[in-house]
ZAMAR-176573 format. One line per field, with one value per residue: x, y, z of N, C-alpha, C in turn. Coordinates in steps of 0.001 Angstrom, whole numbers, m for minus. Layout:
n.u <- c(X ...)
n.v <- c(Y ...)
n.w <- c(Z ...)
ca.u <- c(X ...)
ca.v <- c(Y ...)
ca.w <- c(Z ...)
c.u <- c(X ...)
c.v <- c(Y ...)
c.w <- c(Z ...)
This chain:
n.u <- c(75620 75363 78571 79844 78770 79653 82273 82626 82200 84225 86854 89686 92238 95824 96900 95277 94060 94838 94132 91462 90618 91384 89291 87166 86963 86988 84373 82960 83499 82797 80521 76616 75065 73479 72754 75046 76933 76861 77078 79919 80835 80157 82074 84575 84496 85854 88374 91084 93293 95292 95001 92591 91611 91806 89365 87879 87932 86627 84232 83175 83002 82099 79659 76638 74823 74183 73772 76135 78002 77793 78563 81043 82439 82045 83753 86282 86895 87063 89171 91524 90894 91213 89294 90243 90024)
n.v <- c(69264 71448 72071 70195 70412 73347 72471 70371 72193 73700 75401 72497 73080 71940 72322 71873 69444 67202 67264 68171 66079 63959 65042 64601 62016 61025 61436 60323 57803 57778 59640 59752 60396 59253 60893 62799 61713 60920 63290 63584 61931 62219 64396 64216 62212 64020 64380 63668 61353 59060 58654 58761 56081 53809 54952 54672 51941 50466 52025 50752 48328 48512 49947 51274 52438 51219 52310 53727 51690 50915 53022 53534 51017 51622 53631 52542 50583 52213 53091 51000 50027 52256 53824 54646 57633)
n.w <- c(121447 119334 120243 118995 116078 115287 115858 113823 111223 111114 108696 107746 108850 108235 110871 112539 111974 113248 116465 115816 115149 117004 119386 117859 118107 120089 121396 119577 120426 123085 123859 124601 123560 121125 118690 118571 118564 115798 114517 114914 113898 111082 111152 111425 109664 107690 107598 106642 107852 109030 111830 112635 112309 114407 116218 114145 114128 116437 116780 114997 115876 118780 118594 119596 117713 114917 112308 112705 112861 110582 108925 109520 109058 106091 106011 106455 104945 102658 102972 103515 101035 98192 96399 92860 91056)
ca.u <- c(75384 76018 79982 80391 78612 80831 83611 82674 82393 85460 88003 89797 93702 97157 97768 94320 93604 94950 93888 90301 90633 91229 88287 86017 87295 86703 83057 82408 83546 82432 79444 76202 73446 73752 72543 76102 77836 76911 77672 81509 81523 80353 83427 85455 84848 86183 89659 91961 93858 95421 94719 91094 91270 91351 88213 86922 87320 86268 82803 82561 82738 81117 78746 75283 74229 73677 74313 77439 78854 77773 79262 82645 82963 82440 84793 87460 86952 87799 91042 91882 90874 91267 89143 91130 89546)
ca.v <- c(69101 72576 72181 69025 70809 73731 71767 70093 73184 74401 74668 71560 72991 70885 72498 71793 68540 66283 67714 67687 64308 63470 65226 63725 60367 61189 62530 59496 56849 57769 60244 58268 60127 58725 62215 63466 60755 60905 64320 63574 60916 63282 65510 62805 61949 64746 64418 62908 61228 58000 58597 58106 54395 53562 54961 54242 50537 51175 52157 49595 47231 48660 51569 50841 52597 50316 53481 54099 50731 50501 54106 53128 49826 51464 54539 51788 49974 53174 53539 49993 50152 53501 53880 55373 58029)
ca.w <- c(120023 119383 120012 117993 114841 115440 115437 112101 110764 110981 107997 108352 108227 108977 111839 113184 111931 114351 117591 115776 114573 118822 120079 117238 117835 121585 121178 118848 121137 124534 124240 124971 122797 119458 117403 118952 117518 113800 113924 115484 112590 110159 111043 111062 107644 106159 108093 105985 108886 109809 113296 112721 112066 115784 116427 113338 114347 117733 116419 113745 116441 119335 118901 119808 116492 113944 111083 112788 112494 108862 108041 110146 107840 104968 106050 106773 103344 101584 103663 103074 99246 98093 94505 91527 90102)
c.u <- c(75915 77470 80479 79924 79505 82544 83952 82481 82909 85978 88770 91958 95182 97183 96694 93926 93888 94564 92167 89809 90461 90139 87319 85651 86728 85289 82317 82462 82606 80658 78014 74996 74050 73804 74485 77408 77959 77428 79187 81513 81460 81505 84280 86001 85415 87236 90324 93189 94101 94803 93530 90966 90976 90115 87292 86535 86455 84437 81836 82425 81741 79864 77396 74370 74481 74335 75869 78306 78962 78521 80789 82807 83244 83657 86159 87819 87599 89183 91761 92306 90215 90595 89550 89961 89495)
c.v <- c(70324 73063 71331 69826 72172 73216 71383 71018 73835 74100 73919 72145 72254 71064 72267 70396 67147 66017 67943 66413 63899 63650 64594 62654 60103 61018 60501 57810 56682 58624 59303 58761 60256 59666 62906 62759 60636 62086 64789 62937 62121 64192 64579 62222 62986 65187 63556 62536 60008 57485 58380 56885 53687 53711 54700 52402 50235 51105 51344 48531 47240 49519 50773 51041 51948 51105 53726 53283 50347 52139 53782 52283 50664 52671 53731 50974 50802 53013 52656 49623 51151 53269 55005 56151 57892)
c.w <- c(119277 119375 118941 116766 114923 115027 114422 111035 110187 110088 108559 107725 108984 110328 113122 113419 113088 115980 117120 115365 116654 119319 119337 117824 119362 122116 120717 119744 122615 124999 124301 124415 121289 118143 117534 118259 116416 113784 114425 114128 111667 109945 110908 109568 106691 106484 107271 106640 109104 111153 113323 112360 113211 116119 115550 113539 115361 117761 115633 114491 117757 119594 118639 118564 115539 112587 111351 112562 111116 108466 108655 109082 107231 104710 105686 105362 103173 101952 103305 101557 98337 96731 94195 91207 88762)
């Protein structure tokens, strides 16, 4: 728990983002206690990353958490249908 909040932590810069976008996506898919998982999503969400759509579906379809599949949707909405400021 401890590495994953760490991780989300971190300024999120170009040269970083993709290689923390992987381990999130990693963390968020496969780890198997659920507190560990919101807080991969949580980092997750504040990657501004293509590459997170995979796992964002991933989760929206199979993650045992219930919160996680409703914050995946609605991650994936946005991406889909970006609102205008």
């Amino acid at each position: 728990m401890k590495a994953v909040k760490l991780l989300t932590s971190i300024p999120i810069t170009p040269s970083i983002k993709g290689m923390l976008a992987q381990i999130l996506g990693r963390v968020l898919l496969n780890d198997s206690n659920s507190a560990i998982r919101i807080e991969a999503f949580k980092g997750l969400s504040k990657i501004d990353n293509g590459s997170i759509v995979p796992a964002l579906f991933n989760a929206m379809k199979d993650d045992s958490s219930e919160f996680i599949q409703a914050k995946a949707k609605q991650m994936l909405d946005r991406t889909e249908n970006p609102v205008s400021p």
